[in-house]
PDBQT receptor file of N, H, CA, C and O in Angstrom, charges set to zero:
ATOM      1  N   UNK A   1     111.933 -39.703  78.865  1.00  0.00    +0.000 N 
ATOM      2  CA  UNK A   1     111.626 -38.726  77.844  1.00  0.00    +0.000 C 
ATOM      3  C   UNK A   1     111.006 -37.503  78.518  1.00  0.00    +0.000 C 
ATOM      4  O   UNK A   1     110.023 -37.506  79.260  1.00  0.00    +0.000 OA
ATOM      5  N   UNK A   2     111.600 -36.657  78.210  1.00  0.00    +0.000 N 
ATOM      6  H   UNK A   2     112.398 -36.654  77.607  1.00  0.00    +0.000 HD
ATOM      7  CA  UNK A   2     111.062 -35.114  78.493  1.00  0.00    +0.000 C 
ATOM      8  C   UNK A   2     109.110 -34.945  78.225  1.00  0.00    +0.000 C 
ATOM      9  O   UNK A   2     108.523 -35.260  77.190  1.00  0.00    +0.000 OA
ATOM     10  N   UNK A   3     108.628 -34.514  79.174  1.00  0.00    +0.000 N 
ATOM     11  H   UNK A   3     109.105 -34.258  80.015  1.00  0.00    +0.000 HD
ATOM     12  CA  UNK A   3     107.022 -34.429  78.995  1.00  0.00    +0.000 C 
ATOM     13  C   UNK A   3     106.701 -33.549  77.845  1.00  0.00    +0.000 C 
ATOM     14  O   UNK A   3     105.692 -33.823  77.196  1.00  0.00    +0.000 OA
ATOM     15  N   UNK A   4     107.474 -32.458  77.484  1.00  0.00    +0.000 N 
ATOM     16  H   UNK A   4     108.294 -32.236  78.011  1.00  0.00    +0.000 HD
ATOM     17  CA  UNK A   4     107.648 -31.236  76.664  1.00  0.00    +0.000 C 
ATOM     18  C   UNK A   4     107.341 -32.049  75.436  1.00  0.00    +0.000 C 
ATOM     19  O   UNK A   4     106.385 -31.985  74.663  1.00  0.00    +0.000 OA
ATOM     20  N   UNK A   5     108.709 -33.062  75.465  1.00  0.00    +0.000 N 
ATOM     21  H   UNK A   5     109.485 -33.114  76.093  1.00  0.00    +0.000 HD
ATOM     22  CA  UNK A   5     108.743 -33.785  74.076  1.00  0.00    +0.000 C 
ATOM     23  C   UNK A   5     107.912 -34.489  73.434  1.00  0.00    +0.000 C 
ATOM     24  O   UNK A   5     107.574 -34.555  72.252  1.00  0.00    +0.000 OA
ATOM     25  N   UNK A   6     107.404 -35.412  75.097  1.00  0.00    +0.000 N 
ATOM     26  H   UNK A   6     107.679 -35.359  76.057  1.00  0.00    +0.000 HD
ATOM     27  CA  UNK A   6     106.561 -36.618  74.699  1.00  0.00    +0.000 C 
ATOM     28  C   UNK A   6     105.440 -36.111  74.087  1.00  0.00    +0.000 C 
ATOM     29  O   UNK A   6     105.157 -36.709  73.049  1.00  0.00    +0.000 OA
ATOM     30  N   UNK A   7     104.341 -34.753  74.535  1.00  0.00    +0.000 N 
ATOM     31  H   UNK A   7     104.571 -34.267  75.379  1.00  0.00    +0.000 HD
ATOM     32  CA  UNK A   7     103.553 -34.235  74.067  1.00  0.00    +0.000 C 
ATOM     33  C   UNK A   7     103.049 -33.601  72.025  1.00  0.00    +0.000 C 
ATOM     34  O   UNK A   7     102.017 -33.385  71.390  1.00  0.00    +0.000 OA
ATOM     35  N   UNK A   8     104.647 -33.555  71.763  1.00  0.00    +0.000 N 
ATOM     36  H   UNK A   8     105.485 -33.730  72.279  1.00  0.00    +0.000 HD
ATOM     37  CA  UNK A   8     104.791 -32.967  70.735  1.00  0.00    +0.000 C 
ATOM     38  C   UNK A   8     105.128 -34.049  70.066  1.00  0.00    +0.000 C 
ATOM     39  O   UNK A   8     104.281 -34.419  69.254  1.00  0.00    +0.000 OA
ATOM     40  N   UNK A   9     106.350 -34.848  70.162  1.00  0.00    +0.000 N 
ATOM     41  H   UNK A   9     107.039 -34.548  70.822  1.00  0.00    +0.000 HD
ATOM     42  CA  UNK A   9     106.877 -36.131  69.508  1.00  0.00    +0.000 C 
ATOM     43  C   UNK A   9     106.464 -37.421  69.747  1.00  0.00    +0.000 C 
ATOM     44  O   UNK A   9     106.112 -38.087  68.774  1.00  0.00    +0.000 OA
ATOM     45  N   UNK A  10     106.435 -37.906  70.848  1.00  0.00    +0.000 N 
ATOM     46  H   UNK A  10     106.721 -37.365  71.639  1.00  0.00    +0.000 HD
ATOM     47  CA  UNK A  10     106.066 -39.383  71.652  1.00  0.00    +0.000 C 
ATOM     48  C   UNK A  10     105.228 -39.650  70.378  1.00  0.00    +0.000 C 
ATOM     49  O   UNK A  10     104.542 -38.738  69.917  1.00  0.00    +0.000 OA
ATOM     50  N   UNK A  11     105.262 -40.897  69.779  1.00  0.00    +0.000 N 
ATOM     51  H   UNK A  11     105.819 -41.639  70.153  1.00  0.00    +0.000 HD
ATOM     52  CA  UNK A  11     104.638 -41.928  69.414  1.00  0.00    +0.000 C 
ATOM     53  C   UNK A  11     103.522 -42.795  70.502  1.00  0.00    +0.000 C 
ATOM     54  O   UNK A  11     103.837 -43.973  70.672  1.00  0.00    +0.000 OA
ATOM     55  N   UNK A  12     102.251 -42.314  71.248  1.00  0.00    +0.000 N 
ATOM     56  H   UNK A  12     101.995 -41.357  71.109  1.00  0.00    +0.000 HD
ATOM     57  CA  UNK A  12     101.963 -42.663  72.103  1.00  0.00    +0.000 C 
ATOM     58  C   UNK A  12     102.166 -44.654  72.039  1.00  0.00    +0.000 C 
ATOM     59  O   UNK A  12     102.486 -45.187  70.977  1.00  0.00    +0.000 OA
ATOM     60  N   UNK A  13     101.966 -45.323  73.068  1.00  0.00    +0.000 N 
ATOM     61  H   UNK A  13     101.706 -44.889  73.931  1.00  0.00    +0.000 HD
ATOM     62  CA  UNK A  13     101.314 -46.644  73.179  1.00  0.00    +0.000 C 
ATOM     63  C   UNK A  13     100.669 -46.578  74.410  1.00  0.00    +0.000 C 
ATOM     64  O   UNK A  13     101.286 -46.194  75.404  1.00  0.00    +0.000 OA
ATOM     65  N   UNK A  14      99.176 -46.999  74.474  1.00  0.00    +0.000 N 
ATOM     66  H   UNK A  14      98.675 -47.310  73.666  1.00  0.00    +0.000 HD
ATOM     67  CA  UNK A  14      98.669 -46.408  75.825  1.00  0.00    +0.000 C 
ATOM     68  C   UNK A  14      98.429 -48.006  76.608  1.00  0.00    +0.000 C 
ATOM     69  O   UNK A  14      98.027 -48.925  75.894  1.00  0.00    +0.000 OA
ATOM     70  N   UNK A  15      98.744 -48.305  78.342  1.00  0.00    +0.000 N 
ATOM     71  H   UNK A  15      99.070 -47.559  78.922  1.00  0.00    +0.000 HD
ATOM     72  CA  UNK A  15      98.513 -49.022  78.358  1.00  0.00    +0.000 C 
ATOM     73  C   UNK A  15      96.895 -48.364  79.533  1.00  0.00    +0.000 C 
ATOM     74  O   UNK A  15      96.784 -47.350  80.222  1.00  0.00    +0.000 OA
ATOM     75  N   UNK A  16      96.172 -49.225  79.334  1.00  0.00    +0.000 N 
ATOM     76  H   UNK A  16      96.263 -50.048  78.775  1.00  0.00    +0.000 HD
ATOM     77  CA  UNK A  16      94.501 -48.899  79.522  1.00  0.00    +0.000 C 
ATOM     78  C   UNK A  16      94.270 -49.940  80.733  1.00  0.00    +0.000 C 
ATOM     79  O   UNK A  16      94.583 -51.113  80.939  1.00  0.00    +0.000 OA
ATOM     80  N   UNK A  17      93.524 -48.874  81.474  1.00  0.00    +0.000 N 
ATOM     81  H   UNK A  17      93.270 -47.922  81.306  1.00  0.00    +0.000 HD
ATOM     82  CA  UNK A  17      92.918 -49.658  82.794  1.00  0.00    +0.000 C 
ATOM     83  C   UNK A  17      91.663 -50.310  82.316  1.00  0.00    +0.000 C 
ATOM     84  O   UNK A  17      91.089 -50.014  81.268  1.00  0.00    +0.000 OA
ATOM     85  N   UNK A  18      91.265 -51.267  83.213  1.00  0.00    +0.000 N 
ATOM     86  H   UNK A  18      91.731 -51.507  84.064  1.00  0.00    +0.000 HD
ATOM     87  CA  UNK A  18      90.140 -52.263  82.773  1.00  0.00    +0.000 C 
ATOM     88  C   UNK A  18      88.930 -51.379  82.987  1.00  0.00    +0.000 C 
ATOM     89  O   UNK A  18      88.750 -50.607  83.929  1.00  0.00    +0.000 OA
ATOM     90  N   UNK A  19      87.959 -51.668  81.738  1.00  0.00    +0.000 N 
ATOM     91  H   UNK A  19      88.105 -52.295  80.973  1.00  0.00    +0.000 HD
ATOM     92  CA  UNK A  19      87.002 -51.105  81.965  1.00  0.00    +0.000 C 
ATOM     93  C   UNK A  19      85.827 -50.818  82.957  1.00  0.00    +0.000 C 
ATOM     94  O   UNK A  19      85.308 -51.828  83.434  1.00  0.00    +0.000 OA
ATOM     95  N   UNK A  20      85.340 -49.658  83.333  1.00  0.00    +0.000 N 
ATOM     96  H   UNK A  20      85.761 -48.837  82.946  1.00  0.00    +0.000 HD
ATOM     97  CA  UNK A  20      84.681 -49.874  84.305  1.00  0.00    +0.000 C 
ATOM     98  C   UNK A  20      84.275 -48.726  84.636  1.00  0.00    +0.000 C 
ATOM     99  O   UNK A  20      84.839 -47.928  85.384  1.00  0.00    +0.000 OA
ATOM    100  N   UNK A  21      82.602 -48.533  83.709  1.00  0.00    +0.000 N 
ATOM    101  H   UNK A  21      82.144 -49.181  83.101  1.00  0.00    +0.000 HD
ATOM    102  CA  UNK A  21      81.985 -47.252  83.739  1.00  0.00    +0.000 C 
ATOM    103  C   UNK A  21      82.405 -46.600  81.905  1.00  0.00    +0.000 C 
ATOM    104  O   UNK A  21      82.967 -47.166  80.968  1.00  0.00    +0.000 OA
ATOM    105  N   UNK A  22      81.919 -45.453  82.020  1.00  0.00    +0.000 N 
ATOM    106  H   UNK A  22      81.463 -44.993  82.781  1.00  0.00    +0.000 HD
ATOM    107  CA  UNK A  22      82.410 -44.949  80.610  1.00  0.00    +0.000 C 
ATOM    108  C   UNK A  22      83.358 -44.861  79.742  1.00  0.00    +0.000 C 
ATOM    109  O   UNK A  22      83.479 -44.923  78.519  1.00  0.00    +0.000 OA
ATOM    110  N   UNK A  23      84.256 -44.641  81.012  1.00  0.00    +0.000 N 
ATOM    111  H   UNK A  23      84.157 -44.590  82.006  1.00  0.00    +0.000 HD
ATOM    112  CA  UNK A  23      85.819 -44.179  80.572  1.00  0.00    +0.000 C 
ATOM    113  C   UNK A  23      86.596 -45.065  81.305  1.00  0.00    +0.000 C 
ATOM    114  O   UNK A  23      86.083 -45.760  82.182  1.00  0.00    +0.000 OA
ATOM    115  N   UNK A  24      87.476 -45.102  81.108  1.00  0.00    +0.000 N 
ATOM    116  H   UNK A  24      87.893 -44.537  80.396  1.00  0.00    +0.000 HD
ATOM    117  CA  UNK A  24      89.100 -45.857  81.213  1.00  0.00    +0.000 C 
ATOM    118  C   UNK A  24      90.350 -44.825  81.209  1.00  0.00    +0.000 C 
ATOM    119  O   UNK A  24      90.589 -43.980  80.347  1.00  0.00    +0.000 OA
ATOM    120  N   UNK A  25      91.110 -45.112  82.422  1.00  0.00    +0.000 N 
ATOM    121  H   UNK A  25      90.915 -45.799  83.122  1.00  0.00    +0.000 HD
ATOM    122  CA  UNK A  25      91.865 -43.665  82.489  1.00  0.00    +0.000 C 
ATOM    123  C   UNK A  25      93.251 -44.921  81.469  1.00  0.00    +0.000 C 
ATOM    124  O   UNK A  25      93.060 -46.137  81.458  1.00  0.00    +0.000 OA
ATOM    125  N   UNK A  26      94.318 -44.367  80.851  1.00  0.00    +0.000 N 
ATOM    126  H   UNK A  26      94.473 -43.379  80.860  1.00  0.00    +0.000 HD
ATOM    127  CA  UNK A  26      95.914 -44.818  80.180  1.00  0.00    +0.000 C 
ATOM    128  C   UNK A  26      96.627 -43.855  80.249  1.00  0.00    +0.000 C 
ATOM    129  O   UNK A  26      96.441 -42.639  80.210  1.00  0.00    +0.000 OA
ATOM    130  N   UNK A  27      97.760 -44.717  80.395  1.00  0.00    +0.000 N 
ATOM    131  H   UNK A  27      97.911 -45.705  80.427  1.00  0.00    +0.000 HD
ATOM    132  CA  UNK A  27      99.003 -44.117  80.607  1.00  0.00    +0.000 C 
ATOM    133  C   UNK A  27      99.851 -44.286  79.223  1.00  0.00    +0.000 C 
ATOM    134  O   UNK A  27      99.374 -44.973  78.320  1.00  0.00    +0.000 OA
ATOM    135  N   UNK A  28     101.033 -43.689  79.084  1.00  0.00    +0.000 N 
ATOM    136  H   UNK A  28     101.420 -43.131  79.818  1.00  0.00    +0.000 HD
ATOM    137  CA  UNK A  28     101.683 -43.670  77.653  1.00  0.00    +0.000 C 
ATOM    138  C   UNK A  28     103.195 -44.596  78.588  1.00  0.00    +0.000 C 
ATOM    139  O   UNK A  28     103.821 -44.161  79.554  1.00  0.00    +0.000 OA
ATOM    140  N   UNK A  29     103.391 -45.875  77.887  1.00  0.00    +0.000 N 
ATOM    141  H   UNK A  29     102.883 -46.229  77.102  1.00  0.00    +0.000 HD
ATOM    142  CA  UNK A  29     104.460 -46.256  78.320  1.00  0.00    +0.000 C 
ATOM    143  C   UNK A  29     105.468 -46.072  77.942  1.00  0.00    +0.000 C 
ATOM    144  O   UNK A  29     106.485 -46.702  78.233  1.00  0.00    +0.000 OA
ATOM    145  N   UNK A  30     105.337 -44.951  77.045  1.00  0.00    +0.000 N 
ATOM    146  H   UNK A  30     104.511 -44.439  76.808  1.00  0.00    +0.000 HD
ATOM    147  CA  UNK A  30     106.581 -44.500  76.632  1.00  0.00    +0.000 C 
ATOM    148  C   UNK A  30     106.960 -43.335  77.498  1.00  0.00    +0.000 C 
ATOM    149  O   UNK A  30     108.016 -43.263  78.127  1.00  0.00    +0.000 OA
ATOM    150  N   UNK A  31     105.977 -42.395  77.480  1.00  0.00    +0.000 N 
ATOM    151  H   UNK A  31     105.119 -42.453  76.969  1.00  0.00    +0.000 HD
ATOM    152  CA  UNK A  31     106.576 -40.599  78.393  1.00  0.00    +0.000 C 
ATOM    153  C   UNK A  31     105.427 -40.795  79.523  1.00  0.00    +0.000 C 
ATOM    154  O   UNK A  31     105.531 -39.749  80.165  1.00  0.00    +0.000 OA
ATOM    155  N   UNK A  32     104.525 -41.453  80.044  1.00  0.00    +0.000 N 
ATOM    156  H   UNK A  32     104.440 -42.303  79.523  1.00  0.00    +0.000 HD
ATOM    157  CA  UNK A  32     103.796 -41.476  81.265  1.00  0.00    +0.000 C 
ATOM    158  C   UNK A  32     102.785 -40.936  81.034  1.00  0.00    +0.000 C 
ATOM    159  O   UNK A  32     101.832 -41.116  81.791  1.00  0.00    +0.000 OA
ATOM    160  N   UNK A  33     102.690 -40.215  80.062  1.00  0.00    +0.000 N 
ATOM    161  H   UNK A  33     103.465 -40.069  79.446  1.00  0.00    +0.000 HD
ATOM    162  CA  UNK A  33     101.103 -38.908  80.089  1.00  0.00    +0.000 C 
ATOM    163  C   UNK A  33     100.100 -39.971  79.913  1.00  0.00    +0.000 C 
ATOM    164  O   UNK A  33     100.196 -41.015  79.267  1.00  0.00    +0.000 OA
ATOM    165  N   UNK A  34      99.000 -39.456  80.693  1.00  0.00    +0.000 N 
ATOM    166  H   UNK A  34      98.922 -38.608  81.218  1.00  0.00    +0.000 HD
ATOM    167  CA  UNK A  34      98.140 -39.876  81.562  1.00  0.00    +0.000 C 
ATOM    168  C   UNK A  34      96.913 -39.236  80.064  1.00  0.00    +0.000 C 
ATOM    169  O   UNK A  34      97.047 -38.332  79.239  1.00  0.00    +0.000 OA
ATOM    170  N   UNK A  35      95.642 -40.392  80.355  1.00  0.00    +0.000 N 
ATOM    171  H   UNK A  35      95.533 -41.126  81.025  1.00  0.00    +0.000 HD
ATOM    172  CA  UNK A  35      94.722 -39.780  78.924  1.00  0.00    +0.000 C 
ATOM    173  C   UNK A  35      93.320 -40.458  79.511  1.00  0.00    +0.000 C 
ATOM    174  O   UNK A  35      93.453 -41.584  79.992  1.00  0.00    +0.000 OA
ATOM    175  N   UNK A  36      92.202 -39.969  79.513  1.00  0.00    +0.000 N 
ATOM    176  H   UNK A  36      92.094 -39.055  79.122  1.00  0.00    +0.000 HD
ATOM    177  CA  UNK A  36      91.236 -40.883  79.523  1.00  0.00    +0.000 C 
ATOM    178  C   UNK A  36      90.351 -41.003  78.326  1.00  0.00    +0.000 C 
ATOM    179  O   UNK A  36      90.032 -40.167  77.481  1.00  0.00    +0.000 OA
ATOM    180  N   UNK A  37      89.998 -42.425  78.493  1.00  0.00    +0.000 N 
ATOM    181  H   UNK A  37      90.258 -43.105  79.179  1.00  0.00    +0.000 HD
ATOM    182  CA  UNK A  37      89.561 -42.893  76.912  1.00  0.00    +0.000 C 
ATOM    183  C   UNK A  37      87.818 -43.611  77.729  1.00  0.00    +0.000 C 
ATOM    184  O   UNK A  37      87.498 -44.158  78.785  1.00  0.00    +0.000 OA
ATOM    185  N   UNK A  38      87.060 -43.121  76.330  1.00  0.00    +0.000 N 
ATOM    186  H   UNK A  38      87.320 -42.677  75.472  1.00  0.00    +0.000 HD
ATOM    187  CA  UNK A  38      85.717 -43.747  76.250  1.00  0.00    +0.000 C 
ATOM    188  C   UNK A  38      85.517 -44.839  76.283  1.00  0.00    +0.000 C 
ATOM    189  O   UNK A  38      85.989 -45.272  75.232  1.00  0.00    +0.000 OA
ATOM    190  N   UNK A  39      85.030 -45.767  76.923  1.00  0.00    +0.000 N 
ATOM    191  H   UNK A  39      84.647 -45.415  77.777  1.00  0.00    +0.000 HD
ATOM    192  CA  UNK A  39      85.059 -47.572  76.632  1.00  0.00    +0.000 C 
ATOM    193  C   UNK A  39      84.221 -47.337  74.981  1.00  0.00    +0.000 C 
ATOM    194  O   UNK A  39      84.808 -47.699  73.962  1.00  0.00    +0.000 OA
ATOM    195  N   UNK A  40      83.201 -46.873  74.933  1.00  0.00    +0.000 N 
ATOM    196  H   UNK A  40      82.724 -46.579  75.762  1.00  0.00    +0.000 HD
ATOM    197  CA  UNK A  40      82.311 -47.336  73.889  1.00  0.00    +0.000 C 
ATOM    198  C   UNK A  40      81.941 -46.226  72.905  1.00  0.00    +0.000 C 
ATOM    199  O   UNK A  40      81.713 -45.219  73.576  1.00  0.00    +0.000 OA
ATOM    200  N   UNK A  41      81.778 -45.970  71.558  1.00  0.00    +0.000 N 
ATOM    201  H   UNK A  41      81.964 -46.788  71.013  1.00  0.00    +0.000 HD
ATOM    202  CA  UNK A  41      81.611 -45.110  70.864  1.00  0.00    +0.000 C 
ATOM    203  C   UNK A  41      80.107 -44.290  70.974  1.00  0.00    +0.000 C 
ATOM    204  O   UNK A  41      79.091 -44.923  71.262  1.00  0.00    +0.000 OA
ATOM    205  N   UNK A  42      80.078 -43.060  70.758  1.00  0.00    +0.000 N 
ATOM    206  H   UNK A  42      80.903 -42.545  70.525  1.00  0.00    +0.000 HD
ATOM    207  CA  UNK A  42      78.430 -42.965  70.834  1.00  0.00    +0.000 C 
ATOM    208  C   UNK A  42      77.520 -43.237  70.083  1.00  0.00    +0.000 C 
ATOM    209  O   UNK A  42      77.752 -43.213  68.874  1.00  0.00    +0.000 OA
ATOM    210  N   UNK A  43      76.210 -43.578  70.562  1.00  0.00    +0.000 N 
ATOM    211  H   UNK A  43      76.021 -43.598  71.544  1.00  0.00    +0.000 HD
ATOM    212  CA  UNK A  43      75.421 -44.377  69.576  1.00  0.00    +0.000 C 
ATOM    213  C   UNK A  43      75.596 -46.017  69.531  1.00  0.00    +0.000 C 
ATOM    214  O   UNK A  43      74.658 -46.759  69.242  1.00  0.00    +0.000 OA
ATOM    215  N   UNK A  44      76.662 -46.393  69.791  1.00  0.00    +0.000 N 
ATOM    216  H   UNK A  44      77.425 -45.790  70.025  1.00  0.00    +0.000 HD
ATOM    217  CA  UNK A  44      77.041 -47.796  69.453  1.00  0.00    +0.000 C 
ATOM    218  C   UNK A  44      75.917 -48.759  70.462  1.00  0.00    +0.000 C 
ATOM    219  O   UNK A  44      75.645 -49.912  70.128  1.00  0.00    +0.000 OA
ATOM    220  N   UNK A  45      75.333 -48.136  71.693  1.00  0.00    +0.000 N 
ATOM    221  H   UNK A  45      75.554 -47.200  71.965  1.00  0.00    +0.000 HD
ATOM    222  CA  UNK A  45      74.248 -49.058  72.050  1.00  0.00    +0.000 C 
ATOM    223  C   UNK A  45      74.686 -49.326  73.552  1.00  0.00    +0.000 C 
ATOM    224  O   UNK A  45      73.743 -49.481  74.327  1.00  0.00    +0.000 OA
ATOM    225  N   UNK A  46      76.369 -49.433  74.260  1.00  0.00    +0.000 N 
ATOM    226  H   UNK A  46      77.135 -49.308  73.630  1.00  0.00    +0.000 HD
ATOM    227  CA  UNK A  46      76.657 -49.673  74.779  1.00  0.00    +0.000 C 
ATOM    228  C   UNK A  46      76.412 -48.287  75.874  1.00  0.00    +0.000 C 
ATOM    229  O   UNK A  46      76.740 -48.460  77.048  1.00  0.00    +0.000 OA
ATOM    230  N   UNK A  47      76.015 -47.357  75.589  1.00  0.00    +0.000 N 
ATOM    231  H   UNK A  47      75.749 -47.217  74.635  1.00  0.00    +0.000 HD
ATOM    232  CA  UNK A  47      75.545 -45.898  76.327  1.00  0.00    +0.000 C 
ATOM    233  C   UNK A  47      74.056 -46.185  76.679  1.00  0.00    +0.000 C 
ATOM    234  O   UNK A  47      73.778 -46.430  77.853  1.00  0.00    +0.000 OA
ATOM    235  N   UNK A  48      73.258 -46.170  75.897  1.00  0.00    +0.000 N 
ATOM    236  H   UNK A  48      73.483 -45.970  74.944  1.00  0.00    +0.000 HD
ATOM    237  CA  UNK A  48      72.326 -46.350  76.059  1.00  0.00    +0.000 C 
ATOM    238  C   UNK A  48      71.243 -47.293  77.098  1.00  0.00    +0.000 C 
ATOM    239  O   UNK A  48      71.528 -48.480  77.256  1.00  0.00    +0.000 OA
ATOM    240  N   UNK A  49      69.814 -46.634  77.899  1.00  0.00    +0.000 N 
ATOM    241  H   UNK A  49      69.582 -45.669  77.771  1.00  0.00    +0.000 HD
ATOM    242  CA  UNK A  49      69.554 -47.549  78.727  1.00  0.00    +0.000 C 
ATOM    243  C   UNK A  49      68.894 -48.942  78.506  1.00  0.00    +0.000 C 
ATOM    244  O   UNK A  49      69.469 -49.404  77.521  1.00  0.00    +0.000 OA
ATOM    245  N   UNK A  50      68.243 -49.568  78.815  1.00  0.00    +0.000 N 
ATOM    246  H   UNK A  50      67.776 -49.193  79.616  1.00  0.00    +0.000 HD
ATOM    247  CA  UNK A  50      67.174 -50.265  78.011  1.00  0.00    +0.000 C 
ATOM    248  C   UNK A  50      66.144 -50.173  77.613  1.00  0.00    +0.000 C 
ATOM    249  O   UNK A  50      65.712 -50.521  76.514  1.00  0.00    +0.000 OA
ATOM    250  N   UNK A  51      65.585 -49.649  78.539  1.00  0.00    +0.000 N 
ATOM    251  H   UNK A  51      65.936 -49.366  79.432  1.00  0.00    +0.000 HD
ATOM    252  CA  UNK A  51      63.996 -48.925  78.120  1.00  0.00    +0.000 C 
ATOM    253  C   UNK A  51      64.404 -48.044  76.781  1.00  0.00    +0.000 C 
ATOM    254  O   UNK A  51      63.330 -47.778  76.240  1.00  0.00    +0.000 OA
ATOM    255  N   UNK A  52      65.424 -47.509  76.056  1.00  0.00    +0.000 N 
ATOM    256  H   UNK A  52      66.296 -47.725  76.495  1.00  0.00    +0.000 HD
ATOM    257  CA  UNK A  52      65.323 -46.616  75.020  1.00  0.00    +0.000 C 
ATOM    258  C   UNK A  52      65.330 -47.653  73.910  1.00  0.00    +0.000 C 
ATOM    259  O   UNK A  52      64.694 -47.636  72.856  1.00  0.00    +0.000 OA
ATOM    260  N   UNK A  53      66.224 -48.603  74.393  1.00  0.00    +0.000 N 
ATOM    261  H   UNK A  53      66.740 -48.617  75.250  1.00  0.00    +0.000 HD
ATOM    262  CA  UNK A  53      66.919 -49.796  73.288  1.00  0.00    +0.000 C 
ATOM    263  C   UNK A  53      65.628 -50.549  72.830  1.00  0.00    +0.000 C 
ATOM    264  O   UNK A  53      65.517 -50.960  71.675  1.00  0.00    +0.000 OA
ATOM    265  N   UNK A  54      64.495 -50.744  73.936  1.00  0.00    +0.000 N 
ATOM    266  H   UNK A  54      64.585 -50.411  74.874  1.00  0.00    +0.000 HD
ATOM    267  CA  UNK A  54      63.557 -51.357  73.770  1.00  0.00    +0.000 C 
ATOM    268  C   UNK A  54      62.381 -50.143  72.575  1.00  0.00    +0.000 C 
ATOM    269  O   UNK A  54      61.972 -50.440  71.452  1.00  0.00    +0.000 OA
ATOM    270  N   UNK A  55      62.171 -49.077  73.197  1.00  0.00    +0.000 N 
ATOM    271  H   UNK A  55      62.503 -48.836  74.109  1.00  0.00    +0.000 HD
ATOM    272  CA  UNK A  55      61.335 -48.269  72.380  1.00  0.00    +0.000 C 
ATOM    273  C   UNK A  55      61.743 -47.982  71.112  1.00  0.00    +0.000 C 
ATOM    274  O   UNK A  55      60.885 -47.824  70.243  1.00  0.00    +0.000 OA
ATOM    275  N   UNK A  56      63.169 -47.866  70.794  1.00  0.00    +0.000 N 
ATOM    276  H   UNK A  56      63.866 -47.994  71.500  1.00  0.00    +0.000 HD
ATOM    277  CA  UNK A  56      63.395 -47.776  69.498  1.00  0.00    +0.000 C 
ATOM    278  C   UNK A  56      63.269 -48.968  68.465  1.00  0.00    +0.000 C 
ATOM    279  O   UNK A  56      62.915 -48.901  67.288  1.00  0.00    +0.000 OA
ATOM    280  N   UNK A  57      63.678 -50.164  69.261  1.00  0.00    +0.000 N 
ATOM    281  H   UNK A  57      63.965 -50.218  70.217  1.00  0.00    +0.000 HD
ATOM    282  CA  UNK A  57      62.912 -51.518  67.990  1.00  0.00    +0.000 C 
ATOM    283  C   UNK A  57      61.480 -51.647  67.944  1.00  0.00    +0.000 C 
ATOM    284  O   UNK A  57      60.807 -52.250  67.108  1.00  0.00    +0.000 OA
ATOM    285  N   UNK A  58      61.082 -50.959  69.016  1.00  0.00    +0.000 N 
ATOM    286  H   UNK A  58      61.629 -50.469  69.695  1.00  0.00    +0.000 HD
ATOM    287  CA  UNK A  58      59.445 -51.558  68.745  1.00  0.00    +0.000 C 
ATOM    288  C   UNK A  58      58.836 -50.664  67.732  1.00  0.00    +0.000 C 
ATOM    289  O   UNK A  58      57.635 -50.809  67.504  1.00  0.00    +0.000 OA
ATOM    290  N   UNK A  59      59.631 -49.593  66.979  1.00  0.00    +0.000 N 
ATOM    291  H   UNK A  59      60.606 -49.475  67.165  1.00  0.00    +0.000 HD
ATOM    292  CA  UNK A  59      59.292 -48.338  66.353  1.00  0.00    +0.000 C 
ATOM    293  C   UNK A  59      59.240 -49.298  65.162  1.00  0.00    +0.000 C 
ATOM    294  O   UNK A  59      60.182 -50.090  65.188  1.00  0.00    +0.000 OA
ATOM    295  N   UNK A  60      58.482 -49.441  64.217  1.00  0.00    +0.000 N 
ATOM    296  H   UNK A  60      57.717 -48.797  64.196  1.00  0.00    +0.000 HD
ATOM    297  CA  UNK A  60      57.680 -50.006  62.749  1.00  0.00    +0.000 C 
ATOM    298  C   UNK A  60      59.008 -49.653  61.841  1.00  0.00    +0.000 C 
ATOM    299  O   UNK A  60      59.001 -49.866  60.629  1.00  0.00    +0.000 OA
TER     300      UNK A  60
């Protein structure tokens, strides 16, 4: 598939490298384009250090 196309048309399916660190680079196995994706949403806890995780439950 044309990159032109895949960009505009492609139906992506991404296949995703194993996690490791923030991001995760995927590829589209359909047209190849290359994407990097967040492992974890923000806020979700998985960003965060411990010492914050800890000060915020001890908050009343």
């Amino acid at each position: 598939m044309n990159k032109q196309i895949c960009e505009e048309e492609c139906v992506h399916h991404w296949i995703l490298d194993q996690p490791n660190g923030p991001t995760s680079g995927g590829i589209c196995k359909h047209c190849g384009i290359t994407e990097e994706f967040r492992n974890s949403m923000p806020g979700s806890g998985w960003d965060r250090s411990g010492q914050a995780r800890k000060a915020k439950q001890a908050k009343p």
